[in-house]
Residue frames as a rotation matrix with the C-alpha (Angstrom) as fourth column:
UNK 1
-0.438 0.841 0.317 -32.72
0.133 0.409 -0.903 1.50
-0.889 -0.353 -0.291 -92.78
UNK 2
-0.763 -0.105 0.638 -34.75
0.642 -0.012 0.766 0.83
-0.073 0.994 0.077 -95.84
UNK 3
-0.649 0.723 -0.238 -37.26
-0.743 -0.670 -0.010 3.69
-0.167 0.170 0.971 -96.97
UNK 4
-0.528 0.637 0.561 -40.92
0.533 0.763 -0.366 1.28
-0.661 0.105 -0.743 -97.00
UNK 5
-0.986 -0.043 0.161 -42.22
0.166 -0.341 0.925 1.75
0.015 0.939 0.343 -100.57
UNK 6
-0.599 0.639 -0.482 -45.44
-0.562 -0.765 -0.315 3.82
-0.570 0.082 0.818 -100.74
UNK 7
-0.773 0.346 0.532 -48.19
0.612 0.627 0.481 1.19
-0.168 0.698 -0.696 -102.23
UNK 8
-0.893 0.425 -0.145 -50.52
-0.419 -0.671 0.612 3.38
0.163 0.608 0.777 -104.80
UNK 9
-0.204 0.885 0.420 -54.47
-0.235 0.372 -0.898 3.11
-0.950 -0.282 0.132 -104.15
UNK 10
-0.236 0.190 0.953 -56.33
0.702 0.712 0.031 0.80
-0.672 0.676 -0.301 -106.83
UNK 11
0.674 0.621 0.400 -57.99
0.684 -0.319 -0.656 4.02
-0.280 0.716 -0.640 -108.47
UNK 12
0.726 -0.493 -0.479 -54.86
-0.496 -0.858 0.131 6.05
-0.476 0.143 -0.868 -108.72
UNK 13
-0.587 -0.654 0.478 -53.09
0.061 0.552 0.831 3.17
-0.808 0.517 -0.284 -110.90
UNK 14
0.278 0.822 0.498 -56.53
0.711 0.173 -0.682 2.68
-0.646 0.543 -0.536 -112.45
UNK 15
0.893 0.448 -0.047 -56.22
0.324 -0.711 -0.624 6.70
-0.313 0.542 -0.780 -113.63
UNK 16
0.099 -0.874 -0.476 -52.79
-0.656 -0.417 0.629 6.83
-0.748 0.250 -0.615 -114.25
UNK 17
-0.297 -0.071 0.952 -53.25
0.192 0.972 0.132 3.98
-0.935 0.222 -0.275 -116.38
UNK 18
0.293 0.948 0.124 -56.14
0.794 -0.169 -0.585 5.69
-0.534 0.269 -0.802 -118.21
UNK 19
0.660 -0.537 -0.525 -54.05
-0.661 -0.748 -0.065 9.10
-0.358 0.390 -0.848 -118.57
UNK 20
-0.481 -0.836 0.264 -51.37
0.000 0.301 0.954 6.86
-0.877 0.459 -0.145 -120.01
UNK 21
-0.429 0.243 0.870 -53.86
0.761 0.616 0.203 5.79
-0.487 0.749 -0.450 -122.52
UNK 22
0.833 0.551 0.052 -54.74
0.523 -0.753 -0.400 9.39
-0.182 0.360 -0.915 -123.68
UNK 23
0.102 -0.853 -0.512 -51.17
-0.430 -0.502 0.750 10.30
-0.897 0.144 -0.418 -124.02
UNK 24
-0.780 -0.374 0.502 -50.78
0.465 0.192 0.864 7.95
-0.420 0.907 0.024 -126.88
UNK 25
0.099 0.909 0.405 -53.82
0.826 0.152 -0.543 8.88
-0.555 0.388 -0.736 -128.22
UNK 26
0.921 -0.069 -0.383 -52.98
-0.211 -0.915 -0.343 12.93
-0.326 0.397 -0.858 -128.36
UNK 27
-0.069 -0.740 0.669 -49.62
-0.151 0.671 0.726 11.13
-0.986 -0.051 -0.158 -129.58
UNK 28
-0.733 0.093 0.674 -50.65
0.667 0.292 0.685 9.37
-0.133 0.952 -0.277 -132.55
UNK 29
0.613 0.728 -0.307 -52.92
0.681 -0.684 -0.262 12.40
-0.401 -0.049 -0.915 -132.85
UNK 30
0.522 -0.507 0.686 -49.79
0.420 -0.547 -0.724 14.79
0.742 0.666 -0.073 -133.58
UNK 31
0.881 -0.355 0.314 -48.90
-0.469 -0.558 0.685 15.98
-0.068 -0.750 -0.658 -130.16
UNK 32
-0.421 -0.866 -0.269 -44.98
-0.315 0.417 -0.853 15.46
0.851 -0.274 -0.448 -128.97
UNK 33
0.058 0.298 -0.953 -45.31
0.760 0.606 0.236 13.46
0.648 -0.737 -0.191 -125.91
UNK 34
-0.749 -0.256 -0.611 -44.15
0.663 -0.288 -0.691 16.59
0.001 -0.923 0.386 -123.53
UNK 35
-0.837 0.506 0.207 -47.20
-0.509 -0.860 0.043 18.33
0.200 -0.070 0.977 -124.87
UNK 36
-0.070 0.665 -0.743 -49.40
-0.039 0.743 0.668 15.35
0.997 0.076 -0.026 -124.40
UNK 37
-0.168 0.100 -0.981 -48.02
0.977 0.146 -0.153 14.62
0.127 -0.984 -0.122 -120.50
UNK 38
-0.977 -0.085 -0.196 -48.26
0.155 -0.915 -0.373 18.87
-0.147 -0.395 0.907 -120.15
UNK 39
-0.433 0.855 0.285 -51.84
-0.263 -0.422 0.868 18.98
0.862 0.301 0.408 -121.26
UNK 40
0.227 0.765 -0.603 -52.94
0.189 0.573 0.798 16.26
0.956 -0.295 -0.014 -118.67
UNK 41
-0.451 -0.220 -0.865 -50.90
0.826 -0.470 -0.311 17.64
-0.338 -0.855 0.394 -115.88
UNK 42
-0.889 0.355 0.288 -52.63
-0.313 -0.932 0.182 21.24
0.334 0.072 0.940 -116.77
UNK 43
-0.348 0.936 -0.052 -55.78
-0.714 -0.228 0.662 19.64
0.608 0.267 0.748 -117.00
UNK 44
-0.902 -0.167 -0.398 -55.72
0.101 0.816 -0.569 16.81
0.420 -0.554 -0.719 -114.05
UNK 45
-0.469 0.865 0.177 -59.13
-0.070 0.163 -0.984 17.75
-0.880 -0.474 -0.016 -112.50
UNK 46
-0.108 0.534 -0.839 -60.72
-0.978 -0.207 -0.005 17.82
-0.177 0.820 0.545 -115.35
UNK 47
-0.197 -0.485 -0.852 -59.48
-0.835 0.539 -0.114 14.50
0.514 0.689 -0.511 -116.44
UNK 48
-0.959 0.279 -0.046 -60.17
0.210 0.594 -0.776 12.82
-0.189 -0.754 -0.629 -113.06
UNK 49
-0.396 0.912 -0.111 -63.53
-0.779 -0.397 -0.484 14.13
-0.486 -0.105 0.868 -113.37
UNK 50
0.237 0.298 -0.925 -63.92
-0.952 0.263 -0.159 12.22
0.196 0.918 0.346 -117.02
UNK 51
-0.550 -0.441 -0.710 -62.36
-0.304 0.897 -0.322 9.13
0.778 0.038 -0.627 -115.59
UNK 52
-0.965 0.262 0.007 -64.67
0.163 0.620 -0.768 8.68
-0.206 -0.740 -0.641 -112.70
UNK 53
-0.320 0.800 -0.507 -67.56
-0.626 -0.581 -0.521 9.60
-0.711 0.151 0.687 -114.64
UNK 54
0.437 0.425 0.793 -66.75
0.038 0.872 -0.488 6.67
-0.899 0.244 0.364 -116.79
UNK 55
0.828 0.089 -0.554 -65.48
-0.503 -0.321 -0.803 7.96
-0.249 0.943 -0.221 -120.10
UNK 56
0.921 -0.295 0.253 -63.16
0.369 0.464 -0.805 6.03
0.120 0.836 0.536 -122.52
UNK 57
-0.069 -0.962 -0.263 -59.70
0.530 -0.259 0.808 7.38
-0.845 -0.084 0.528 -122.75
UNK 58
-0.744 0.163 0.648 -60.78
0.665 0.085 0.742 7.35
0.066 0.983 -0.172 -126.27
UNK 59
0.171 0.811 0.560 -63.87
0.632 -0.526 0.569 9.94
0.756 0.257 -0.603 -125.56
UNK 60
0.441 -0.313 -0.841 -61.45
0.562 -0.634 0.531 11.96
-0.700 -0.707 -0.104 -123.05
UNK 61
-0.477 -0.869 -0.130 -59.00
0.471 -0.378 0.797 12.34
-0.742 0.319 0.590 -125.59
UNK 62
0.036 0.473 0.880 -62.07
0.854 -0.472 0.219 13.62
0.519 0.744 -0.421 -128.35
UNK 63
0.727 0.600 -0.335 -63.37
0.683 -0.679 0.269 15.87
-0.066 -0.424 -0.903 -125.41
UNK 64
0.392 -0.503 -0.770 -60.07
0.473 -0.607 0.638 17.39
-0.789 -0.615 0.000 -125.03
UNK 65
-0.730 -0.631 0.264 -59.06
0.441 -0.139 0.887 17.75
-0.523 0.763 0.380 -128.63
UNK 66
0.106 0.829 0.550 -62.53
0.906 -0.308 0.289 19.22
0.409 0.467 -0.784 -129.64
């Protein structure tokens, strides 16, 4: 029997989307990617917070690097 594939809610593509786009950022910043995906998994409420509050990827990734 197939396994029925698990369809993702609109805002949890939305913010994975978003955290993609702050990985390059701390990326082409200097980070290595596994410290880039380890910050935002450390810091995931945080981040959700900033992403339904409205902020940029681009003015997550300042907040987080200030």
């Amino acid at each position: 029997m197939a396994r029925k594939r698990e369809s993702l809610d609109p805002d949890e593509v939305a913010l994975i989307q978003w955290c993609t786009e702050i990985e390059e950022l701390f990326v082409a910043a200097g980070a290595s990617r596994e410290e880039s995906q380890q910050h935002i998994e450390d810091e995931a409420e945080w981040f959700t917070d900033m992403f339904y509050e409205g902020l940029s990827p681009a003015e997550a990734a300042k907040a987080a690097l200030n």
